[in-house]
PyMOL Python script that loads the backbone (N, CA, C, O; Angstrom):
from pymol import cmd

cmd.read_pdbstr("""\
ATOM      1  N   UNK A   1      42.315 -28.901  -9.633  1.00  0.00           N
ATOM      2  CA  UNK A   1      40.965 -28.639 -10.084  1.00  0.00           C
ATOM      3  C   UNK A   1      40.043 -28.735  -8.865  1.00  0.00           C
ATOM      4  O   UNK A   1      40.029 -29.688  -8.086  1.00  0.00           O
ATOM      5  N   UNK A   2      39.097 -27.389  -8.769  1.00  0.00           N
ATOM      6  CA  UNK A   2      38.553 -27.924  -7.467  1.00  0.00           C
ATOM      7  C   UNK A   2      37.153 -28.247  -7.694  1.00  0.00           C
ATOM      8  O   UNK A   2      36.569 -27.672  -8.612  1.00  0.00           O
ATOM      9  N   UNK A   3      36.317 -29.408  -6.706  1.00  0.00           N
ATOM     10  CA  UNK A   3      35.553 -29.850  -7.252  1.00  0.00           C
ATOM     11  C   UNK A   3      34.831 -30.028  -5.522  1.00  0.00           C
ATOM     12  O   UNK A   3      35.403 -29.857  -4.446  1.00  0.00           O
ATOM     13  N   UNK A   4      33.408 -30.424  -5.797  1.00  0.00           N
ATOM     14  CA  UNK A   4      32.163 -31.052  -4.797  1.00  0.00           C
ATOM     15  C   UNK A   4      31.690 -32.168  -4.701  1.00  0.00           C
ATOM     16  O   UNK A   4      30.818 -32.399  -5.540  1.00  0.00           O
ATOM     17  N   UNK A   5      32.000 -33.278  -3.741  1.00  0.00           N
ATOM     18  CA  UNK A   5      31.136 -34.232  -3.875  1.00  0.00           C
ATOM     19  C   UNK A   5      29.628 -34.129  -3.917  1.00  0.00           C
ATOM     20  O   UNK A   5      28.990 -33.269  -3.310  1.00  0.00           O
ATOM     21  N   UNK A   6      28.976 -35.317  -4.880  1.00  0.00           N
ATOM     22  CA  UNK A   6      27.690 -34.982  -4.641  1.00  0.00           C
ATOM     23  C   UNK A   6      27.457 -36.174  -4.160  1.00  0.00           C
ATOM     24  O   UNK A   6      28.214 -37.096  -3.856  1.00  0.00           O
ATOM     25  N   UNK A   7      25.726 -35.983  -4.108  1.00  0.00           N
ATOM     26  CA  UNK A   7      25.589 -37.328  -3.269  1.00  0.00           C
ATOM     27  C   UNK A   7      25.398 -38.656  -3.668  1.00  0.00           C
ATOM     28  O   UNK A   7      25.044 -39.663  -3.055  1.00  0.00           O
ATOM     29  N   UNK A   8      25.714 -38.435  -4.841  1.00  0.00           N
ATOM     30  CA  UNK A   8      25.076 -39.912  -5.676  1.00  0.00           C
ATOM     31  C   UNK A   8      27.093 -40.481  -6.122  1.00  0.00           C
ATOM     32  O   UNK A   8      27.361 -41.345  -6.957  1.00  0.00           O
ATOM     33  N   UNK A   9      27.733 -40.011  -5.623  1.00  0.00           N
ATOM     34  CA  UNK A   9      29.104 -40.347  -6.063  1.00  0.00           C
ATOM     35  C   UNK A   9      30.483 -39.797  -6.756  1.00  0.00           C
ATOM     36  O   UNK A   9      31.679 -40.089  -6.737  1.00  0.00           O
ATOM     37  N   UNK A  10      29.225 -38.377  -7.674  1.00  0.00           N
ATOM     38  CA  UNK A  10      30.249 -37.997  -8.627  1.00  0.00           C
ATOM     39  C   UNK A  10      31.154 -36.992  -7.856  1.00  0.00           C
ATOM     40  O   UNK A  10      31.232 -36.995  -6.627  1.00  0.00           O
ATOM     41  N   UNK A  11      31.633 -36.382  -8.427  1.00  0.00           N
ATOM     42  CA  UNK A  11      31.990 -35.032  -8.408  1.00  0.00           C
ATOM     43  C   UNK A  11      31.842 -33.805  -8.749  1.00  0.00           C
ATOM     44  O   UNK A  11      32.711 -33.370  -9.504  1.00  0.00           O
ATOM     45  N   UNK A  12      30.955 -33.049  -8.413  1.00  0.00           N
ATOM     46  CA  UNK A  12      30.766 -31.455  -9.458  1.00  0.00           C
ATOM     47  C   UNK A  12      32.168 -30.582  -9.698  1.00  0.00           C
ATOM     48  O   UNK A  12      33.051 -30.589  -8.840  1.00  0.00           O
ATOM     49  N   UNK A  13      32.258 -30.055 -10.569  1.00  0.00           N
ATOM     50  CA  UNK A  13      33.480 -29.279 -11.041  1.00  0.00           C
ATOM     51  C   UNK A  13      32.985 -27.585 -11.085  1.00  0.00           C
ATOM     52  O   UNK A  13      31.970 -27.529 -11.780  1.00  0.00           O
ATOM     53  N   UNK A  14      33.287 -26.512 -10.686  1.00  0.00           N
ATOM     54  CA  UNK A  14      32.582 -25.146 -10.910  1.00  0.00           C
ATOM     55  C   UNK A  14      32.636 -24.997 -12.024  1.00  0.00           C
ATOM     56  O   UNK A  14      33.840 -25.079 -12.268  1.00  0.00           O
ATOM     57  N   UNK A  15      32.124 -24.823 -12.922  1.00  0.00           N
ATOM     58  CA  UNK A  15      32.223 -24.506 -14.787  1.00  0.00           C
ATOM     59  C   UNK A  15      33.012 -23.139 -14.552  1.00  0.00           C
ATOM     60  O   UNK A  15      34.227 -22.947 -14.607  1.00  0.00           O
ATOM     61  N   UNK A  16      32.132 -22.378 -14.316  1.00  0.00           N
ATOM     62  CA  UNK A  16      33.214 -20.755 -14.064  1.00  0.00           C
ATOM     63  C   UNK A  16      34.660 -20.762 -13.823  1.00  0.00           C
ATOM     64  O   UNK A  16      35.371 -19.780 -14.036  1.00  0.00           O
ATOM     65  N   UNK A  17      35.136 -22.031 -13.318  1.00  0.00           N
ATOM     66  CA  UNK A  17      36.156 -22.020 -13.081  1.00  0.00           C
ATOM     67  C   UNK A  17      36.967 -23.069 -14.628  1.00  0.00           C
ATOM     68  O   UNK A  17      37.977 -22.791 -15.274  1.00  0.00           O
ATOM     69  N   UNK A  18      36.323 -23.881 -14.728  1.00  0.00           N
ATOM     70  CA  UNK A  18      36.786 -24.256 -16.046  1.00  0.00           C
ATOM     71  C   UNK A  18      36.864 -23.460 -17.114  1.00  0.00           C
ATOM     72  O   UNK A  18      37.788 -23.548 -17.922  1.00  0.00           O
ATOM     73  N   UNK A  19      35.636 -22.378 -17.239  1.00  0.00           N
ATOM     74  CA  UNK A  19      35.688 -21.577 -18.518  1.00  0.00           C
ATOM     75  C   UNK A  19      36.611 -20.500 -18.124  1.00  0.00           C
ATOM     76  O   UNK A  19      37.298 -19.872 -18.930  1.00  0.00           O
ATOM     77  N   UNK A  20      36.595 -20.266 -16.529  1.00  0.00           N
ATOM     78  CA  UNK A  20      38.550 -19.220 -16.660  1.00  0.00           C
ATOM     79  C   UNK A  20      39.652 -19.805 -17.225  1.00  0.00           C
ATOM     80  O   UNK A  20      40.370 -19.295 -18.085  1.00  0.00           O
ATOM     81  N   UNK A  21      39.778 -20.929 -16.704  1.00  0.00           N
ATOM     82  CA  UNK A  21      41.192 -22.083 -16.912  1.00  0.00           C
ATOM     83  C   UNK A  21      41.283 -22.076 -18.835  1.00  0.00           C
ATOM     84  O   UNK A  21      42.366 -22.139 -19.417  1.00  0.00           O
ATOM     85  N   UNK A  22      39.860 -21.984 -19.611  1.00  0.00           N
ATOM     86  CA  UNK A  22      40.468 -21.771 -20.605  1.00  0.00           C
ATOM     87  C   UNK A  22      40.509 -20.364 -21.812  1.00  0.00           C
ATOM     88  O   UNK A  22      40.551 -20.303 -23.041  1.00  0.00           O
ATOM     89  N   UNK A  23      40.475 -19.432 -20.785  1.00  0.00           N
ATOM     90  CA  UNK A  23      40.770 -18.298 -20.995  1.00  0.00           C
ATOM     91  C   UNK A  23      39.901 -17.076 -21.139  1.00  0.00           C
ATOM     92  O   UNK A  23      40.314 -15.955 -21.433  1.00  0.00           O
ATOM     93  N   UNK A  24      38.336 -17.501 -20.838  1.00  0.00           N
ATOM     94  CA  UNK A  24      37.051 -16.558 -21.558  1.00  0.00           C
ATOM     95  C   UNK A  24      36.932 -15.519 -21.008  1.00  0.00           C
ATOM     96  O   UNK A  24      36.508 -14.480 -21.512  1.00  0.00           O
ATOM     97  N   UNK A  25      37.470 -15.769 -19.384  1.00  0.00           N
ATOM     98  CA  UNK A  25      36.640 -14.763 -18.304  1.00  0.00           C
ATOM     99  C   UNK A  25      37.338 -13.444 -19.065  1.00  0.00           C
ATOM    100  O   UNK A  25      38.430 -13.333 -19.623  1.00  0.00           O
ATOM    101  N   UNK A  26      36.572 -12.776 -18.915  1.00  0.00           N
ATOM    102  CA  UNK A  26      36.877 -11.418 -19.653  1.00  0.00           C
ATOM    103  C   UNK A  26      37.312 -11.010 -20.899  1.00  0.00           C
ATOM    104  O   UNK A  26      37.967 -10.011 -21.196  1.00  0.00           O
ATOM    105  N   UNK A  27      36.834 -11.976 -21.661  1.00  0.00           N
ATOM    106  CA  UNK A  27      37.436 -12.170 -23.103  1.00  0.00           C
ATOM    107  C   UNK A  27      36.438 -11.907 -23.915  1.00  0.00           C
ATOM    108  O   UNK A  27      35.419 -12.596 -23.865  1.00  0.00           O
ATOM    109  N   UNK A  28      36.602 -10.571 -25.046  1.00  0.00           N
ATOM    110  CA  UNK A  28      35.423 -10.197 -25.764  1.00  0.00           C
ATOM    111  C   UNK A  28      35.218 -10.926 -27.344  1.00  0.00           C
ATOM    112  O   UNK A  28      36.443 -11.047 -27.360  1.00  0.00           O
ATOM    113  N   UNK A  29      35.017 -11.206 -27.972  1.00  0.00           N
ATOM    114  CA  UNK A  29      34.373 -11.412 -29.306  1.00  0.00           C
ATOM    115  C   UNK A  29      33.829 -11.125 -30.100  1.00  0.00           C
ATOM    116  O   UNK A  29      32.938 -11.903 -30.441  1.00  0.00           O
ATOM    117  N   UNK A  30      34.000  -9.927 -30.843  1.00  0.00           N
ATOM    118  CA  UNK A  30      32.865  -9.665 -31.543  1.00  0.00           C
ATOM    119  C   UNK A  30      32.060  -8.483 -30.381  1.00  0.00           C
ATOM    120  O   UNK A  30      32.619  -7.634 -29.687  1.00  0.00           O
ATOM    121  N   UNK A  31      30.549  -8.808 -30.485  1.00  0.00           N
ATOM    122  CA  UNK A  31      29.896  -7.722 -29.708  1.00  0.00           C
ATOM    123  C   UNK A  31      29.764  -8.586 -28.229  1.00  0.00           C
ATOM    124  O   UNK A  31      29.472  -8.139 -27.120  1.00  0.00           O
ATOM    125  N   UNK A  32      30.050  -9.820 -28.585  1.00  0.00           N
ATOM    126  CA  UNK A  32      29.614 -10.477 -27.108  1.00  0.00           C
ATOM    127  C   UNK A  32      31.113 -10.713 -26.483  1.00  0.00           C
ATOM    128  O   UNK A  32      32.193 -10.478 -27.026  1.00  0.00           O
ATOM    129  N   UNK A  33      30.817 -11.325 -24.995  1.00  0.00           N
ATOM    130  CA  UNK A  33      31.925 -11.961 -24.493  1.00  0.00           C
ATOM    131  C   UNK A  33      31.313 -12.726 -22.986  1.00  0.00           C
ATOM    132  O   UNK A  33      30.166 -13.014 -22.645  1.00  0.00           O
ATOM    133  N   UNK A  34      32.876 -12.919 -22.180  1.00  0.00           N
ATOM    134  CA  UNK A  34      32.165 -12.999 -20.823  1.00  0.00           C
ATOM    135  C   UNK A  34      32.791 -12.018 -20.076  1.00  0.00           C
ATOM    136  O   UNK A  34      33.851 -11.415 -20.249  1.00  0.00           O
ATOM    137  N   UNK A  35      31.645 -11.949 -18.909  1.00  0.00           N
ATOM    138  CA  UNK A  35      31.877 -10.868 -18.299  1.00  0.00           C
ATOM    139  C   UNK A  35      33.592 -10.828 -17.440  1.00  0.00           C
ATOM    140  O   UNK A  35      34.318 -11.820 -17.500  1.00  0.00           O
ATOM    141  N   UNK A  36      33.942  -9.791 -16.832  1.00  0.00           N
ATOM    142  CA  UNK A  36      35.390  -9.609 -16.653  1.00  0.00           C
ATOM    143  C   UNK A  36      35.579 -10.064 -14.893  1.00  0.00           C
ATOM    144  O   UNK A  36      36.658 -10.154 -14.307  1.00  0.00           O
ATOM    145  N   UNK A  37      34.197 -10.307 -14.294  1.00  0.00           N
ATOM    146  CA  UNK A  37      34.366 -10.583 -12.704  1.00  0.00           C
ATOM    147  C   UNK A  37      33.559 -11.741 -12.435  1.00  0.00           C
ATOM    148  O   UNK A  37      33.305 -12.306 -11.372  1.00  0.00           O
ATOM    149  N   UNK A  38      33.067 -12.072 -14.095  1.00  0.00           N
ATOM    150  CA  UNK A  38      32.482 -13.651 -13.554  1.00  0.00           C
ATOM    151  C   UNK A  38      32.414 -14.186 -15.059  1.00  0.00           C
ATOM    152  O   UNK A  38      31.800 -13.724 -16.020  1.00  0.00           O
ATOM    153  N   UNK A  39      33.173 -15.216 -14.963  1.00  0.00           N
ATOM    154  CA  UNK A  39      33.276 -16.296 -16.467  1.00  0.00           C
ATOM    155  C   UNK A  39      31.894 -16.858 -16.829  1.00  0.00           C
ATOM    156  O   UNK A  39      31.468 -17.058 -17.966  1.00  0.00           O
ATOM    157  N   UNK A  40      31.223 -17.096 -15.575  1.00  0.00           N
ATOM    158  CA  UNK A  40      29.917 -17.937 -16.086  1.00  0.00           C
ATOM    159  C   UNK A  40      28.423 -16.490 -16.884  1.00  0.00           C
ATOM    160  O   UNK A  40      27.272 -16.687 -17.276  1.00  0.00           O
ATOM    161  N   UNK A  41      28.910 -15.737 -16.832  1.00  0.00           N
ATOM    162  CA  UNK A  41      27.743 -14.262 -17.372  1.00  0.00           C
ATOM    163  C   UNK A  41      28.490 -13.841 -18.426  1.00  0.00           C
ATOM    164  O   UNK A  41      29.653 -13.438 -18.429  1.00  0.00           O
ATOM    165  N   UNK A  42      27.357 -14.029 -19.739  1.00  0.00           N
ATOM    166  CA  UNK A  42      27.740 -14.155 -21.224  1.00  0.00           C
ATOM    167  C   UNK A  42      27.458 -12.460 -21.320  1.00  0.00           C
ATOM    168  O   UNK A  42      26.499 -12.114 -20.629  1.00  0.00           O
ATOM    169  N   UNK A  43      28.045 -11.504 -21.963  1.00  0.00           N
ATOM    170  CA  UNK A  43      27.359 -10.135 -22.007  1.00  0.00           C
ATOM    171  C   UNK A  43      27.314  -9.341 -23.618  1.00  0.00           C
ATOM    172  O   UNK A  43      28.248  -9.072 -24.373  1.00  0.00           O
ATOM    173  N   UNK A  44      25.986  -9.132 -23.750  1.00  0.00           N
ATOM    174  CA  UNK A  44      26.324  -8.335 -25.316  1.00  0.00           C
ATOM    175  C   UNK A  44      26.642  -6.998 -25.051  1.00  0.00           C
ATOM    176  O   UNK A  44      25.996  -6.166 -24.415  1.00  0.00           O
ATOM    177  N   UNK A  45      28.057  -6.867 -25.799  1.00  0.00           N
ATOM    178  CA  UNK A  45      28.591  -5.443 -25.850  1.00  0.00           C
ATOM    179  C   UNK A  45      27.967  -4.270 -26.838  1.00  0.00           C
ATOM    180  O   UNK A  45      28.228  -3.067 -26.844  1.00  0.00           O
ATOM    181  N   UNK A  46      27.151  -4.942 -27.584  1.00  0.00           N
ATOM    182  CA  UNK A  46      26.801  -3.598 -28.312  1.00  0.00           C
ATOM    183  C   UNK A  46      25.606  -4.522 -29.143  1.00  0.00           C
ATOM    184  O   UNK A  46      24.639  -4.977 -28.533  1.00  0.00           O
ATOM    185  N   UNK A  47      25.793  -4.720 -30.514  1.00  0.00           N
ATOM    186  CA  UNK A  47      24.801  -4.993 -31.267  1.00  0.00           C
ATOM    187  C   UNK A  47      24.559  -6.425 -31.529  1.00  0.00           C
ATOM    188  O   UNK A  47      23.793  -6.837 -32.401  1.00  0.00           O
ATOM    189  N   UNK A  48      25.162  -7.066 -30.833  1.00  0.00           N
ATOM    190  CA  UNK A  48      25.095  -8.855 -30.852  1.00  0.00           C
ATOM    191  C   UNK A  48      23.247  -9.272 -30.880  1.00  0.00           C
ATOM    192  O   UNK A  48      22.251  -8.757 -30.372  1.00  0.00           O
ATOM    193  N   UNK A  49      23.519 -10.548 -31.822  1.00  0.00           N
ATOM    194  CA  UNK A  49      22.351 -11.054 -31.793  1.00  0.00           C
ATOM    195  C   UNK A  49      22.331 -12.254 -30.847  1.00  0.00           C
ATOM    196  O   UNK A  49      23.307 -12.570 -30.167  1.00  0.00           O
ATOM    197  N   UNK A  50      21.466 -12.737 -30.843  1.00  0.00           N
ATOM    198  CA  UNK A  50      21.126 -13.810 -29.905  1.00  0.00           C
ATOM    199  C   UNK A  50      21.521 -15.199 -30.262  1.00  0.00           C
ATOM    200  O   UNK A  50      21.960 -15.990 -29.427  1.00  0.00           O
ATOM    201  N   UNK A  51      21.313 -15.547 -31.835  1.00  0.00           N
ATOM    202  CA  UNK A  51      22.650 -16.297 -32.552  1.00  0.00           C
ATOM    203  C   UNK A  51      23.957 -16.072 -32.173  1.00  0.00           C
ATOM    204  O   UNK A  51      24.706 -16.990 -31.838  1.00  0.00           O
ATOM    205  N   UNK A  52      24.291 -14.875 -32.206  1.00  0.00           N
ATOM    206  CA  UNK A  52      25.868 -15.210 -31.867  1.00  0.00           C
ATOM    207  C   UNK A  52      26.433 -14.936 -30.084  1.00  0.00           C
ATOM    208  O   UNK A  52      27.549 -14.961 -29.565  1.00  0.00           O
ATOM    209  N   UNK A  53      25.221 -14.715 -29.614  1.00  0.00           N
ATOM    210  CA  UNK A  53      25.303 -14.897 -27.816  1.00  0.00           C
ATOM    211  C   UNK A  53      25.779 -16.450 -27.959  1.00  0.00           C
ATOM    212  O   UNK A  53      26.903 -16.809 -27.607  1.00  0.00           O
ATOM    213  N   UNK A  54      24.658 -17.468 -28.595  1.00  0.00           N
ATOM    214  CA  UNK A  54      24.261 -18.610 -28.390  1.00  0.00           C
ATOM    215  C   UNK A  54      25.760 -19.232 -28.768  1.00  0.00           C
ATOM    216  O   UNK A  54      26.402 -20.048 -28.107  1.00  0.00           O
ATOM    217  N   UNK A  55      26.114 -18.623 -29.989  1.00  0.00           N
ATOM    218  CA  UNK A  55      27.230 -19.404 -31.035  1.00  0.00           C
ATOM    219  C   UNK A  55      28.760 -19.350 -29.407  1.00  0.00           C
ATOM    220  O   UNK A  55      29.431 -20.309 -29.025  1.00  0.00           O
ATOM    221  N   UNK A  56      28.790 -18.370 -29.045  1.00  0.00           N
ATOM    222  CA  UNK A  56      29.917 -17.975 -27.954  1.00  0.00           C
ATOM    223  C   UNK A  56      29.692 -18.738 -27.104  1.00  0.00           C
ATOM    224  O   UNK A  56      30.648 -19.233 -26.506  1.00  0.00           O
ATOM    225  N   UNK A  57      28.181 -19.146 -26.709  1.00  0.00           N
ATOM    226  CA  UNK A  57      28.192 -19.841 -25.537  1.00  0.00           C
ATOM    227  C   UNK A  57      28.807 -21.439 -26.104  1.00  0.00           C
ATOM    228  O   UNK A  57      29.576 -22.155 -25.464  1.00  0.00           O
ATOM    229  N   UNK A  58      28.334 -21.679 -27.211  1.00  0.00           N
ATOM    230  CA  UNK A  58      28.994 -23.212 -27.745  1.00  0.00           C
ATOM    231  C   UNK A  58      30.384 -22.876 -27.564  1.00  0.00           C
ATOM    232  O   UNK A  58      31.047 -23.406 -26.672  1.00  0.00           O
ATOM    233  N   UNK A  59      30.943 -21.879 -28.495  1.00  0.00           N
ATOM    234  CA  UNK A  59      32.299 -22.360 -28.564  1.00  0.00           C
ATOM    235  C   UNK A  59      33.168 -22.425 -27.013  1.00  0.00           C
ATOM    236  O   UNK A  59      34.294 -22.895 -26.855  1.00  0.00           O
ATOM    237  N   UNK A  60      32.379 -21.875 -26.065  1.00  0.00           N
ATOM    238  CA  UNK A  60      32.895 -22.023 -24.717  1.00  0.00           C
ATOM    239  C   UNK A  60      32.960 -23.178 -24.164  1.00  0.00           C
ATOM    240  O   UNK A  60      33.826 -23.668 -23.440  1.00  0.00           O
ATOM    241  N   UNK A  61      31.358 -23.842 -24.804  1.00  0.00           N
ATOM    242  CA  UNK A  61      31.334 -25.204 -23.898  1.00  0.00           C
ATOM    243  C   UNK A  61      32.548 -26.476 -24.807  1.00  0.00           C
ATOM    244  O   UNK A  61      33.305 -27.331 -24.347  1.00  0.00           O
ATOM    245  N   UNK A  62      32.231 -26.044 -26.242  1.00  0.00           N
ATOM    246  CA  UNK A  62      33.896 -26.636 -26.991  1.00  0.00           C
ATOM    247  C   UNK A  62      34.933 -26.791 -26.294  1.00  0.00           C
ATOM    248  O   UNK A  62      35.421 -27.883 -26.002  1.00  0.00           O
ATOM    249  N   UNK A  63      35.424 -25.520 -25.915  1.00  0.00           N
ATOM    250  CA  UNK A  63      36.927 -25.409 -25.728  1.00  0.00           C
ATOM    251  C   UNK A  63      37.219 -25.850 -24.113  1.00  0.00           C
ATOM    252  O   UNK A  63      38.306 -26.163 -23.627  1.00  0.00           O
ATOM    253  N   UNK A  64      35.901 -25.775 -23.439  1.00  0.00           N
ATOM    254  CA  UNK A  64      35.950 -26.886 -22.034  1.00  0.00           C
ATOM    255  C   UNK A  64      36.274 -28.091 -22.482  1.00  0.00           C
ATOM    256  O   UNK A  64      37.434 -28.495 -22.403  1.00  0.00           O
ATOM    257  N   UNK A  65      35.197 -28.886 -23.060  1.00  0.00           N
ATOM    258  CA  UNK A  65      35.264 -30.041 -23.573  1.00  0.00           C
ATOM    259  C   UNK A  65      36.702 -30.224 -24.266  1.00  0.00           C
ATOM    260  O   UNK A  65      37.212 -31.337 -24.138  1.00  0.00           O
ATOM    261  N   UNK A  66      37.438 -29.210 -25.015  1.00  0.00           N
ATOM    262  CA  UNK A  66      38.491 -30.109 -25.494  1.00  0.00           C
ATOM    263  C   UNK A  66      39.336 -30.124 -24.613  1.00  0.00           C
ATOM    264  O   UNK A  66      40.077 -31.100 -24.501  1.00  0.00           O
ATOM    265  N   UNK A  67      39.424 -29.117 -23.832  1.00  0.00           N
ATOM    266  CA  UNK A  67      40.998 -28.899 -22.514  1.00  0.00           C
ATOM    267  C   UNK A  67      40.638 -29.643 -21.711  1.00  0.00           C
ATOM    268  O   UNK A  67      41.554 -30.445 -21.530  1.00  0.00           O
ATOM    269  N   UNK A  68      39.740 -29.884 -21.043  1.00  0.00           N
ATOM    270  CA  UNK A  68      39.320 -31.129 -19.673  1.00  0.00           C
ATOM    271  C   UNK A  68      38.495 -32.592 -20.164  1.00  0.00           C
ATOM    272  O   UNK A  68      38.747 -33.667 -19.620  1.00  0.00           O
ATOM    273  N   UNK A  69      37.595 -32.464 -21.145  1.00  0.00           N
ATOM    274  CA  UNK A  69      36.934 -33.665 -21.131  1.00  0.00           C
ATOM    275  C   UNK A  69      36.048 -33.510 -20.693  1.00  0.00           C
ATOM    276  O   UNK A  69      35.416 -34.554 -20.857  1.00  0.00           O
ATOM    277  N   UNK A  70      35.212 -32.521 -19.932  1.00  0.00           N
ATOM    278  CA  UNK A  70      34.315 -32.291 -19.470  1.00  0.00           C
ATOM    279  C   UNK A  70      33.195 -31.356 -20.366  1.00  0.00           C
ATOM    280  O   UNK A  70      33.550 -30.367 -21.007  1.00  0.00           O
ATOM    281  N   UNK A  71      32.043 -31.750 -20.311  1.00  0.00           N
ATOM    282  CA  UNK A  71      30.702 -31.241 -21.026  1.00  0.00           C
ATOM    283  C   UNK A  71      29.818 -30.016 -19.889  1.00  0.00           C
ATOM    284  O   UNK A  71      29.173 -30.303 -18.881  1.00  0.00           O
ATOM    285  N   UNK A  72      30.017 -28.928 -20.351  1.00  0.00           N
ATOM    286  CA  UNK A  72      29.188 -28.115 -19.750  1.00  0.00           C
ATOM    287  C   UNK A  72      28.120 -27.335 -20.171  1.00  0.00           C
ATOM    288  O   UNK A  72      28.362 -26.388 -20.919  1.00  0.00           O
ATOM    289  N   UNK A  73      26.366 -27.691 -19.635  1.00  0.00           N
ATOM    290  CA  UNK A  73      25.368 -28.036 -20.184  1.00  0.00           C
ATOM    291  C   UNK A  73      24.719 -26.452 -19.363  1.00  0.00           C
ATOM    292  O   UNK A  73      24.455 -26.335 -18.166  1.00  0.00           O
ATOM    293  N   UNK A  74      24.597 -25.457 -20.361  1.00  0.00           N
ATOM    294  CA  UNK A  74      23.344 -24.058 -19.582  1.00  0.00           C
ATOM    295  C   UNK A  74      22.275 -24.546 -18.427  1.00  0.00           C
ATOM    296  O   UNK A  74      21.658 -25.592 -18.230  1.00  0.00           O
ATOM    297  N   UNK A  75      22.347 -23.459 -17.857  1.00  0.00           N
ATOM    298  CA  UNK A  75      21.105 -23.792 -16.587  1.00  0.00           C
ATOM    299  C   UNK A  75      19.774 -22.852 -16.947  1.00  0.00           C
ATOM    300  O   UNK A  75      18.788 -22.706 -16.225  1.00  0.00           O
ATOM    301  N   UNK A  76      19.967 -22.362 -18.020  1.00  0.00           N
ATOM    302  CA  UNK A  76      18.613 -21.655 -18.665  1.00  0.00           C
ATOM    303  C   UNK A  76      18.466 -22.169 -19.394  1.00  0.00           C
ATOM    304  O   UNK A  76      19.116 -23.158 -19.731  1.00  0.00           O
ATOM    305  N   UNK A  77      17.013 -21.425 -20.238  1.00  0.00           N
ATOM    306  CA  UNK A  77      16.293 -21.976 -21.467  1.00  0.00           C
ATOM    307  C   UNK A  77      16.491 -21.276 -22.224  1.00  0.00           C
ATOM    308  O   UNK A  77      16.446 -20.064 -22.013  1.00  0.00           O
ATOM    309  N   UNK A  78      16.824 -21.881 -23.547  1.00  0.00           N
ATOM    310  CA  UNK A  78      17.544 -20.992 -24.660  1.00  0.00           C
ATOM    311  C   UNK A  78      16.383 -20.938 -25.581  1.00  0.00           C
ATOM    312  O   UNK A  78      15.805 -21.915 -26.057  1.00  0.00           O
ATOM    313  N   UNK A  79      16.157 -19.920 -25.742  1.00  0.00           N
ATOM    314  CA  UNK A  79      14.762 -19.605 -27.472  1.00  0.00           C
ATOM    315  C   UNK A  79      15.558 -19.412 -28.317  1.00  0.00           C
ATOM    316  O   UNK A  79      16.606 -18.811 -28.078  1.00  0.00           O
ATOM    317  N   UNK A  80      15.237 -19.894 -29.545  1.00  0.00           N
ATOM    318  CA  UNK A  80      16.050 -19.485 -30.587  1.00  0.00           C
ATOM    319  C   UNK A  80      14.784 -19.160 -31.930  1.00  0.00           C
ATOM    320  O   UNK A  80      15.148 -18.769 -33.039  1.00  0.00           O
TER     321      UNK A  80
END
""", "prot")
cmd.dss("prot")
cmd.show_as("cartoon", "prot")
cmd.util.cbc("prot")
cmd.orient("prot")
């Protein structure tokens, strides 16, 4: 697993690389998915709503959380 020290002790982990490890990068759903040359860019394929952008982005950060233990938290602001 490759990871960054930071400066306060921890370790950063690349999420993109966790959400490949559990299978998304390029994996469609419905109208959404992630994109096929980068795991971390969510993309609507056709008529997706913004609920179920949102719902994909959970079940991504789920299925991190259950394969590693690790919680991975958006770097945008979500409107709903």
């Amino acid at each position: 697993m490759p990871g960054y020290p930071t400066a306060v002790g921890f370790t950063k982990v690349p999420a993109g690389w966790l959400i490949e490890q559990c299978g998304w990068k390029g994996k469609q759903v419905g109208n959404t998915g992630a994109h096929k040359n980068q795991a971390l860019v969510l993309v609507n394929y056709g008529n997706a709503t913004g609920a179920e952008i949102m719902q994909h982005a959970f079940t991504i950060q789920q299925s991190v959380q259950e394969k590693f233990g690790i919680t991975i938290v958006p770097e945008v602001n979500l409107i709903s």
